[in-house]
N, C-alpha and C positions, 0 to 999 in steps of 0.2 A: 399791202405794200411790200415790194421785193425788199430781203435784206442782203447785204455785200459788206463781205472784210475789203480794209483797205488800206494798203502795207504803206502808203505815200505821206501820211498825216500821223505825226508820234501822237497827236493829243489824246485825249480820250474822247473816245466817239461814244453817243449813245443810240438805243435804237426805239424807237418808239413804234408802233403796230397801229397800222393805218389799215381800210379798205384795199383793198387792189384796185385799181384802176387803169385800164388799157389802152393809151393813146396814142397815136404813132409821135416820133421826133419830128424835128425838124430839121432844114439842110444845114448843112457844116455851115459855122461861122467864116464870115471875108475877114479881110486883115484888120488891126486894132493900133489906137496909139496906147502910149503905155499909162500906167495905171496911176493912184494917188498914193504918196507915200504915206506909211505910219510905223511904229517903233514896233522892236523888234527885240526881242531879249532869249539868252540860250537857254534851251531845254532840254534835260535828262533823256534821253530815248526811253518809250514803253510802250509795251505791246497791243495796237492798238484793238477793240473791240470790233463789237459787227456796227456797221453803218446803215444806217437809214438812206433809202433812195426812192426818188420819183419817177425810175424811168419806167414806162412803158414794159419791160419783161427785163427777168431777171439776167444779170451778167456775170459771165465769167470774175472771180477774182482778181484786182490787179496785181499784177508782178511784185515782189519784192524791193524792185529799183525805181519803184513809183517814186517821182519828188515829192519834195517836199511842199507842204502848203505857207509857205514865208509870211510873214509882215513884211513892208518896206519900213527902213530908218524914215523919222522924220526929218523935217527940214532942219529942224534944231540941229539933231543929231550929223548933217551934211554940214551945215558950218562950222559946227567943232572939229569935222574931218578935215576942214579946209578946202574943201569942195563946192564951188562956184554953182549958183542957184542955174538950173534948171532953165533954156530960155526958148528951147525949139521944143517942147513938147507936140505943136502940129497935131489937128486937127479937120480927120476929111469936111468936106464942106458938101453942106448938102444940097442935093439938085431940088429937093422942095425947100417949102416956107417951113420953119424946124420950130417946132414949142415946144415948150421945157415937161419932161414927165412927169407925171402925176408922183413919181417915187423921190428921193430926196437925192442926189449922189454929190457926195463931197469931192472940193475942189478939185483939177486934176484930171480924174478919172473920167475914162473917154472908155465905150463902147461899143465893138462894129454893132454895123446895121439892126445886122439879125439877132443878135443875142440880144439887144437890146430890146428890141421887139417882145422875146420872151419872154423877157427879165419883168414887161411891161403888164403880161399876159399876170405872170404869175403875182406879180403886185396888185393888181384887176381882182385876184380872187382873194389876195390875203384882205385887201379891202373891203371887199363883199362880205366877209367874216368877222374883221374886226373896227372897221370904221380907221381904222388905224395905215397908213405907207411907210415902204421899206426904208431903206437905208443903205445906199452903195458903198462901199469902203474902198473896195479895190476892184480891180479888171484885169484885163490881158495885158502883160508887159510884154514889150522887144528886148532885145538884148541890151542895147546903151540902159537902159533903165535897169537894169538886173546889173548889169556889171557894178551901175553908180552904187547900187543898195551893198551891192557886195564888197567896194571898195572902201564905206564909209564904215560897214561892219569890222572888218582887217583893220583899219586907221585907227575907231576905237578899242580896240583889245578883243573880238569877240572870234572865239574860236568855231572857223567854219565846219569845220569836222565831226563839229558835236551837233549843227545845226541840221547839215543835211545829211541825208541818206548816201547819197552816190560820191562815195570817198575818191574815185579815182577824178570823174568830171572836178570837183572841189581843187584838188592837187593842180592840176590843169591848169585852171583859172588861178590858185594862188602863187603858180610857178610865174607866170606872166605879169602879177602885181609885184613880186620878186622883185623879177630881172629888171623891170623899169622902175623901181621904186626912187630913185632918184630924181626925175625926170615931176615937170609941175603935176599936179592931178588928172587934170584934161587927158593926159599923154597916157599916163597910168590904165585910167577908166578904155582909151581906144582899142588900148593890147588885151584892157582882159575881155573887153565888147566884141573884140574879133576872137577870140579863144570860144565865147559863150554862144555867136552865130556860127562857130565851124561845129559845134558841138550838137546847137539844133536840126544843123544841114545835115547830119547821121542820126536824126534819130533821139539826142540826147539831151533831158530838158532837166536840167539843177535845179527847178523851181517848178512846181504846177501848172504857177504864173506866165510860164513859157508856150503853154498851147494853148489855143485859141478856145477860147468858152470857159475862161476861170472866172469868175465872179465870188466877190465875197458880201454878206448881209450882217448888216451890225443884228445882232440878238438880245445884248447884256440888259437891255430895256425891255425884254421879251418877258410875258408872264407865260406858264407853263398854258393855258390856253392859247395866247400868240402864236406861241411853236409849234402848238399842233396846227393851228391855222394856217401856217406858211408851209407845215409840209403839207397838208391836205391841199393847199394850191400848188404844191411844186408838182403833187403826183396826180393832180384834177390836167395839169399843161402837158407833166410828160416829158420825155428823153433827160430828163436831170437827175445826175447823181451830187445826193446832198451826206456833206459829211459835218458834222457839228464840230469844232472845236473849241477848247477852253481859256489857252492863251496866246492872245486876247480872247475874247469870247468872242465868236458868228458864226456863223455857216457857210460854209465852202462850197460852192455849184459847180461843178462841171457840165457845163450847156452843150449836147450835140448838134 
């Protein structure tokens, strides 16, 4: 199993020593509705270790400006912002008859096609191992959902600058919560949802949660056999980079 540093995730990553395993990826993920919320609290930056991954051959190091791998607030935490429940999340409709996967994914949480697929692949092998299925927590967010997280973060006291990596994109987005802070919430969330899609049309994603193929795996019920069994299926499916973090505790996929 290849290992990769990976400068996007402050948490502590670990690396565990797998087989290698050689399989090709798969094609890039279609588009995604956004993801499930869950809480979020700030953390100290430290330098994170080498990471464990499934893909297929080893890859360059990420960049320094890699984002960050966030929590969403949960909904508690949006009504104490004063932020109005969520009502167009929107969900593609499928052109087959759709049943529900074999893996668990809490409310919300919507994933394209294709990663789903894999997500489906790799739950198929953790079962095979442990009698046991996954646990979806989060996915791919759009921008309205990112700004909301980021809104209710600001509204209750939490300082972005410590949370993310990319200080200047942060400034950006908090200059635009700023200037309309007067104005109801709704309004708030559109200027900083248009700041955060001008940012990903260059290139620029404040959240991991921003490109397509984030998935997150609950773990914290995970016994140290589990964990090996979930990477031994990430790196048995291939093209996935898994980075473990602590707070909260799961596993972070990034699915090609």
């Amino acid at each position: 199993m290849a290992l990769l540093c990976a400068a996007g995730c402050r948490e502590r990553i670990e690396s565990i020593d797998l087989p290698s395993i050689g399989l090709p990826g798969l094609d890039p993920p279609g588009t995604s509705a956004p993801a499930a919320p869950a809480t979020a609290a700030p953390r100290a930056p430290s330098a994170p270790r080498a990471a464990g991954t499934a893909s297929a051959a080893p890859r360059a190091a990420a960049p320094a400006t890699r984002p960050e791998c966030d929590e969403l607030p949960s909904e508690e935490e949006e009504r104490r912002a004063q932020l109005p429940p969520l009502t167009a999340l929107g969900k593609a409709v499928p052109t087959e008859p759709w049943a529900p996967p074999p893996y668990e994914v809490l409310p919300g949480v919507t994933l394209p096609a294709k990663i789903a697929a894999k997500v489906e692949q790799i739950d198929q092998g953790y079962a095979r191992r442990t009698r046991e299925h996954l646990v979806i927590t989060s996915g791919t967010r759009d921008a309205n959902r990112q700004a909301r997280a980021m809104f209710t973060k600001l509204r209750l006291g939490e300082d972005l600058l410590q949370l993310y990596r990319n200080k200047a994109a942060v400034q950006e987005i908090k200059k635009a919560y700023q200037a309309n802070s007067r104005k109801p919430p709704e309004q708030v969330v559109a200027a900083m949802e248009a700041v955060i899609q001008d940012q990903i049309d260059r290139g620029i994603y404040v959240s991991a949660h921003l490109r397509k193929g984030a998935v997150d795996v609950r773990n914290r019920t995970m016994s140290p056999k589990e964990k090996r069994a979930f990477l031994e299926s990430t790196a048995e499916v291939g093209g996935v980079l898994v980075l473990e973090e602590t707070t909260p505790a799961h596993y972070h996929l990034q699915i090609d």
